[in-house]
VMD Tcl script that draws the C-alpha trace (Angstrom):
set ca {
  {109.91 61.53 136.39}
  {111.60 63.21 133.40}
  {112.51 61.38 130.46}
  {113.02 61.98 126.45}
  {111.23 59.64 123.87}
  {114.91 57.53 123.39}
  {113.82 53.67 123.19}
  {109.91 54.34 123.50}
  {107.17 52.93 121.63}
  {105.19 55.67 119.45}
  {103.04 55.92 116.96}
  {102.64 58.87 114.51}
  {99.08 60.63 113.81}
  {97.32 64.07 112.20}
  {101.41 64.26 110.00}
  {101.32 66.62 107.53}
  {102.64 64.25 105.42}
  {100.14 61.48 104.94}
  {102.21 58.39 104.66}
  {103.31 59.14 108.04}
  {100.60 58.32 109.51}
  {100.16 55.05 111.76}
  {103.76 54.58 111.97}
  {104.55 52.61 114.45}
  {107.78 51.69 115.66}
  {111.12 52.34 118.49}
  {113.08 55.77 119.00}
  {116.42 55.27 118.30}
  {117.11 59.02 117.53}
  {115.97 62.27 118.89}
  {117.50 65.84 117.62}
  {116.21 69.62 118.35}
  {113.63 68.74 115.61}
  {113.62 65.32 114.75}
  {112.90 61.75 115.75}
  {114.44 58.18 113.96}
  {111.64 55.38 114.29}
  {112.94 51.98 114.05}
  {109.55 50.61 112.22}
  {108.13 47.01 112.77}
  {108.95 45.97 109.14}
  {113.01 46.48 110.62}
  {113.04 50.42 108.37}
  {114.52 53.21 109.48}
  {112.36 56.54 108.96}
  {113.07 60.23 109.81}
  {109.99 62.50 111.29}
  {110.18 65.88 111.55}
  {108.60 66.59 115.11}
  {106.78 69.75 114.04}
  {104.51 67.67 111.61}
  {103.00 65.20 113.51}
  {101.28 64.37 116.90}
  {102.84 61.62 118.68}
  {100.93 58.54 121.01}
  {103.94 57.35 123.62}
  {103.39 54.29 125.19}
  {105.59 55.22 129.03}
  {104.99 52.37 132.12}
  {101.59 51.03 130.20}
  {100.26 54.37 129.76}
  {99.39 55.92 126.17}
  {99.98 59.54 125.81}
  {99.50 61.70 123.01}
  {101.56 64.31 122.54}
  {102.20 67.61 120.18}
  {105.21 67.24 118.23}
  {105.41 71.00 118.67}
  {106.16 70.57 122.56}
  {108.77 68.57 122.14}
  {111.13 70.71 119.77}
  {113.99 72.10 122.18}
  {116.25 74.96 121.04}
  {119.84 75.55 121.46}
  {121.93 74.31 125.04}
  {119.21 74.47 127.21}
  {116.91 71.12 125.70}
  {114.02 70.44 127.26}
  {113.32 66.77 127.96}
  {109.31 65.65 128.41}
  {108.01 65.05 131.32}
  {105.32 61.99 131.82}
  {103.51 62.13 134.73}
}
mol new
graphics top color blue
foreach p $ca { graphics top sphere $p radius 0.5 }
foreach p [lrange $ca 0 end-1] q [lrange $ca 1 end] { graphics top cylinder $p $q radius 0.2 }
display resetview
């Protein structure tokens, strides 16, 4: 089954930036190299997918996930596949 992150649950962990981490919340966004979280607290926040490592709750499984492995380039994007 191949899917992208679009309406999963994540939460962010080891971000470069610090106050990303723990953030927990909805994709409502995904680009080449970013992701829009819709937080808990109703907040909107921008993550740049190189920075961080992802957990991705798919069918009541937890995944974690390299935010480097999911950056696509160009026409050909890759989407993620859960297995």
């Amino acid at each position: 089954m191949v899917n992208s992150l679009l309406f999963k649950f994540i939460t962010t962990t080891k971000c470069r930036n610090n106050s990303l981490n723990g953030l927990n919340g909805i994709v409502i966004d995904e680009t080449a190299n970013t992701i829009k979280v819709l937080t808990l607290t109703g907040s909107v926040k921008t993550i740049i997918k190189e920075d961080c490592w992802f957990y991705v709750n798919v069918d009541g499984c937890t995944y974690l996930i390299n935010g480097r492995k999911l950056i696509t380039k160009g026409k050909g994007r890759k989407t993620f596949k859960f297995v």
